[in-house]
C-alpha positions as CSV (number, residue, x, y, z in Angstrom):
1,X,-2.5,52.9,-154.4
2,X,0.2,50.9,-153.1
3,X,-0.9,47.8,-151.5
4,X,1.6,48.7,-148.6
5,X,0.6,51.3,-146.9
6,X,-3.3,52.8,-145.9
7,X,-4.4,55.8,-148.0
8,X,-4.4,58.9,-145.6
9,X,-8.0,58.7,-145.3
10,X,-8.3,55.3,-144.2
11,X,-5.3,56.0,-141.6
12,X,-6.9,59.5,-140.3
13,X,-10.3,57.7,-139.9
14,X,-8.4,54.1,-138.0
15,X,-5.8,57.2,-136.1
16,X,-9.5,58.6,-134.8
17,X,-10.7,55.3,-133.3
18,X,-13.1,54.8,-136.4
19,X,-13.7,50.6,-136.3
20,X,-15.6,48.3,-139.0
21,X,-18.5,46.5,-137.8
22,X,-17.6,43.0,-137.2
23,X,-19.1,40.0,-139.1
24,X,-21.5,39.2,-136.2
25,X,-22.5,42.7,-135.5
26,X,-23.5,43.4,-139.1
27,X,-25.3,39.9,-139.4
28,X,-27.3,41.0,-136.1
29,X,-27.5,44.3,-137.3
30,X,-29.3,42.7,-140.5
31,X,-31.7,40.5,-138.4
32,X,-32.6,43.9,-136.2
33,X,-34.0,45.2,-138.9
34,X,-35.7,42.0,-140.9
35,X,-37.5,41.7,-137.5
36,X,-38.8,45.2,-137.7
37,X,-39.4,45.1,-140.8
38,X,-41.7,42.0,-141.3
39,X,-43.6,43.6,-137.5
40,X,-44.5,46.8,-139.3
41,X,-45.7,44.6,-141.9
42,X,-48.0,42.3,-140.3
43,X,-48.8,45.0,-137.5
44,X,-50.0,47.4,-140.7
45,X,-51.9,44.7,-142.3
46,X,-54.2,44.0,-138.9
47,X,-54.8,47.9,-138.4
48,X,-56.0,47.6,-142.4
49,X,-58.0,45.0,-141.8
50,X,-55.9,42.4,-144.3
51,X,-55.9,40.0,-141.5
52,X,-60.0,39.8,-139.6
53,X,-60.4,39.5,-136.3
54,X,-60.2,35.8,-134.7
55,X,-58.3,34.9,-137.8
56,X,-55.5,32.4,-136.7
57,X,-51.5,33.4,-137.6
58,X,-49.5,30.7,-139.0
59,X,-46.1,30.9,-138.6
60,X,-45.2,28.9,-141.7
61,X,-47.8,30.6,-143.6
62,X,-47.0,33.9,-142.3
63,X,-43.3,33.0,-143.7
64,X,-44.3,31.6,-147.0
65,X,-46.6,34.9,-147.5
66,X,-43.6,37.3,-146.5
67,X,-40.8,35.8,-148.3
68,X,-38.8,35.4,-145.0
69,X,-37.4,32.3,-142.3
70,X,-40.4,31.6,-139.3
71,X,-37.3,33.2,-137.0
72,X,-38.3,37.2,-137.5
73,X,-42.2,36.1,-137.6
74,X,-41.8,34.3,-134.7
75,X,-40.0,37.6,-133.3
76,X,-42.8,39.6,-134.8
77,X,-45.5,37.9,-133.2
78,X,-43.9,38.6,-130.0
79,X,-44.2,42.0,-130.4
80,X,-47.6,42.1,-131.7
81,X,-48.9,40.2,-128.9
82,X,-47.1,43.0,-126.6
83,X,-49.2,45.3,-128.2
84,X,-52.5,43.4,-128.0
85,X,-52.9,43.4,-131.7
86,X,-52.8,39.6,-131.0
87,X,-52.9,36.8,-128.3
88,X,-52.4,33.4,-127.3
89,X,-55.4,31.2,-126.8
90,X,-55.2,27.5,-125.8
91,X,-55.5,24.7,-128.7
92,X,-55.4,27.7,-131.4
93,X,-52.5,29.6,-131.1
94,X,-51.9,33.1,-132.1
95,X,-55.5,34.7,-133.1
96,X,-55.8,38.2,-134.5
97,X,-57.4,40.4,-131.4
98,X,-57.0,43.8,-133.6
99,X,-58.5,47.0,-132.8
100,X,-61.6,46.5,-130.1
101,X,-64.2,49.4,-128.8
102,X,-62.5,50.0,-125.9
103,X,-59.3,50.6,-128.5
104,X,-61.4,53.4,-129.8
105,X,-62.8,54.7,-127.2
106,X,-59.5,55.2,-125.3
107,X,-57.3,56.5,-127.9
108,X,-60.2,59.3,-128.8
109,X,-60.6,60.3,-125.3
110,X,-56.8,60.7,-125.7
111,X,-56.9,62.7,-129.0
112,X,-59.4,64.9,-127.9
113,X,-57.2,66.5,-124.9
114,X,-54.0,66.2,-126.9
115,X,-56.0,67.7,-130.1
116,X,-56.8,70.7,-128.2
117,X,-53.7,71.1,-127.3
118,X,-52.3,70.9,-131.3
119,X,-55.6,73.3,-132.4
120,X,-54.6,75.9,-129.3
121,X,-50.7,76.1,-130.3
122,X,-51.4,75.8,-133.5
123,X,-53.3,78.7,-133.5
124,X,-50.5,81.0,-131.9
125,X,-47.8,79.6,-133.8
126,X,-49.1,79.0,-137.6
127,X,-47.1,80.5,-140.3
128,X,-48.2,81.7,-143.7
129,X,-46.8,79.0,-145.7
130,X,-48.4,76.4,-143.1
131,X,-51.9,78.1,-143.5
132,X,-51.4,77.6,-147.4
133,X,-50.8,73.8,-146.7
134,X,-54.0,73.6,-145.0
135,X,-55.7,75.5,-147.5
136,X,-54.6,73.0,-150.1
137,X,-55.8,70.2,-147.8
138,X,-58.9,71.7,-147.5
139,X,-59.7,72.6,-151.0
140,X,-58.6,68.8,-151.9
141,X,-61.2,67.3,-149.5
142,X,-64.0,69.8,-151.0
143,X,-63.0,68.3,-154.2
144,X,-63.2,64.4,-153.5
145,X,-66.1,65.0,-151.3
146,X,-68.0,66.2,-154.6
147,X,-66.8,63.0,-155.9
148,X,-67.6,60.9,-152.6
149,X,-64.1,59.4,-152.9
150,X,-63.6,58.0,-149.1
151,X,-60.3,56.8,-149.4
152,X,-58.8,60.7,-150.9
153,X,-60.9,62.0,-148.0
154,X,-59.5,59.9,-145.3
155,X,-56.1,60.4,-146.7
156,X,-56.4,64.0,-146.5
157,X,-58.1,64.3,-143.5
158,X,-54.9,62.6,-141.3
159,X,-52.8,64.8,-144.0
160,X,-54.9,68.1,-142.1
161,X,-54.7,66.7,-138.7
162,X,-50.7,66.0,-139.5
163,X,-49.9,69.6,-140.7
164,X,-52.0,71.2,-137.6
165,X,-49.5,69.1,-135.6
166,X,-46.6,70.5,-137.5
167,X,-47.8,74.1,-136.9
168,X,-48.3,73.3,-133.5
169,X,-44.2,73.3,-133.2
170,X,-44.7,71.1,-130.0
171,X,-42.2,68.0,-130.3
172,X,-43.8,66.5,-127.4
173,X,-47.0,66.4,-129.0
174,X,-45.6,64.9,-132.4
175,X,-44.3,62.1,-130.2
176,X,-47.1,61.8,-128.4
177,X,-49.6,61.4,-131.4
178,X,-47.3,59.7,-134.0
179,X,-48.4,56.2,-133.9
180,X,-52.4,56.8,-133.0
181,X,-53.6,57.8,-136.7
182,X,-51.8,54.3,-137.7
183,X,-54.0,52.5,-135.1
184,X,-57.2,54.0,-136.6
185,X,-57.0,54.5,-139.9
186,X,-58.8,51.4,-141.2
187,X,-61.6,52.1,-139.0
188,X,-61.4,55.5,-140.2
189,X,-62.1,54.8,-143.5
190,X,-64.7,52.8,-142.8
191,X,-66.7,54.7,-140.9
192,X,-65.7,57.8,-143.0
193,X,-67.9,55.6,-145.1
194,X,-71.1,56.1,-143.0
195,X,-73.4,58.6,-145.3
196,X,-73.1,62.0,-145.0
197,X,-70.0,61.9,-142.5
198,X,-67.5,62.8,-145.0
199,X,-69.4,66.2,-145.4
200,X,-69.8,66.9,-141.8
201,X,-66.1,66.1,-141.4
202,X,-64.8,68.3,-144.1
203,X,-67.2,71.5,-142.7
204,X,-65.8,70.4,-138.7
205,X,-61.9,70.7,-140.6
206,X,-63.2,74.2,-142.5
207,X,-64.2,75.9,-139.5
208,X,-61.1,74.9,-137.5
209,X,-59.1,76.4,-140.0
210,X,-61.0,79.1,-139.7
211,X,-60.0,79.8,-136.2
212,X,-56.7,78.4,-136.4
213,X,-55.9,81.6,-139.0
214,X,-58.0,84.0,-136.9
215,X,-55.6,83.5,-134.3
216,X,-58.5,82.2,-131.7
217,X,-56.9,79.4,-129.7
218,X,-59.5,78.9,-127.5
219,X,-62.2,78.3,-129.9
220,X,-60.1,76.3,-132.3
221,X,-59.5,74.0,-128.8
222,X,-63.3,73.7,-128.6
223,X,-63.8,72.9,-132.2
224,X,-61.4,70.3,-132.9
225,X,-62.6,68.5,-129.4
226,X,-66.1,68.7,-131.1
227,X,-64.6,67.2,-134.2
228,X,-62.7,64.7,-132.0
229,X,-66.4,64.0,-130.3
230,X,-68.3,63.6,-133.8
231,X,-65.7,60.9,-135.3
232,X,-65.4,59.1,-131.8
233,X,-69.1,57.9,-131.7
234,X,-69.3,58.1,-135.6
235,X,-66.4,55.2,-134.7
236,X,-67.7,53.2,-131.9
237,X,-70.7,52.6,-134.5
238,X,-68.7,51.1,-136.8
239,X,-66.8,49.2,-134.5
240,X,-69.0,47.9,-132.1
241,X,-71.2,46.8,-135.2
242,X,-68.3,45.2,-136.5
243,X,-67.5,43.3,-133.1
244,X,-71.1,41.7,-133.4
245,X,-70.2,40.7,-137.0
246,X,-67.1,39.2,-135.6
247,X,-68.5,37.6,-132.6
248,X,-71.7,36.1,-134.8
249,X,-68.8,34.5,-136.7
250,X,-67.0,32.9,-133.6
251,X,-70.4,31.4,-131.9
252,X,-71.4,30.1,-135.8
């Protein structure tokens, strides 16, 4: 190509207002998404339990542990503390506050209405190949729960609750659910841990199927709130023991 003159692709796209990102936008750009990056990082690490409750957040630590400048940890904090994951307390700094009882509680009694909601729609909308999926799910739980492998089963179980959304065909309700398994899943698989809970869990999931292919909204609603019910206070166990543990710690 002559070094004179555009090729007729580069001209049509300039000719159509097309513009390349200038060198401050893209560095910006780049720091956008370092910040979000390194916050989905730390804010998955807390809800996993990486990070205890109480524990202190270092900024140069933090940096040092995530390969990155105390800038988008700094930024990251920020967010987190918007969130209430952590806070501010006088002559320590940033402390990890993490997922509390009333966390639980709250984002259960949420999940129960909005549940019913996915089990009810579900129910009248469900196609073939999603009632396979399930199946599959279902089968695969039966199979680790032989095994009493906890972390296949809690897996599979937001992997069920996550196809019944799909099947649901509700956009609203995806939004609206998205970010709550996140918040719970270490506590999940903890208290999944509880004896006997991953049994009573998979035989709640088998009968909502159940209705969910029978085409019976209404009791596939008043299943999966009595599912939500069973692994709210099988929660709230482990957590609230878990907050004595913690708070044993602090007074120590």
């Amino acid at each position: 190509m002559c070094c004179g003159r555009l090729s007729l692709g580069l001209e049509a796209m300039l000719e159509g207002g097309f513009e390349l990102p200038r060198r401050g936008e893209a560095r910006r750009a780049g720091r956008e998404v370092l910040r979000d990056s390194i916050f989905v990082q730390l804010r998955d690490d807390i809800l996993r339990g990486r990070f205890s409750r109480g524990e202190s957040l270092v900024e140069l630590k933090l940096a040092s542990q995530y390969g990155v400048s105390r800038t988008p940890i700094r930024e990251a904090i920020r967010q987190l503390e918007i969130e209430g994951l952590v806070r501010y307390l006088p002559n320590r700094g940033v402390v990890v506050e993490g997922i509390t009882t009333q966390d639980v509680e709250d984002i259960f009694v949420i999940r129960e209405h909005l549940e019913g909601l996915v089990a009810r729609w579900a129910a009248a909308r469900v196609t073939p190949e999603e009632l396979k999926k399930l199946h599959e799910v279902l089968e695969l739980q039966e199979f680790y729960v032989a095994k009493d492998d906890v972390h296949q089963i809690t897996v599979l179980d937001t992997e069920f609750h996550r196809l019944l959304l799909e099947a649901s065909k509700s956009k609203s309700l995806r939004y609206a659910l998205g970010s709550m398994l996140d918040y719970v899943e270490q506590a999940r698989l903890r208290s999944l841990s509880v004896p006997g809970r991953i049994h009573d869990s998979v035989r709640e999931h088998k009968s909502i199927l159940e209705a969910v292919e029978a085409g019976d909204s209404e009791e596939a609603a008043r299943l999966i709130a009595k599912h939500m019910k069973n692994a709210r206070n099988n929660l709230l166990r482990f957590v609230t023991e878990q907050e004595k543990k913690d708070n044993s710690h602090e007074d120590s």
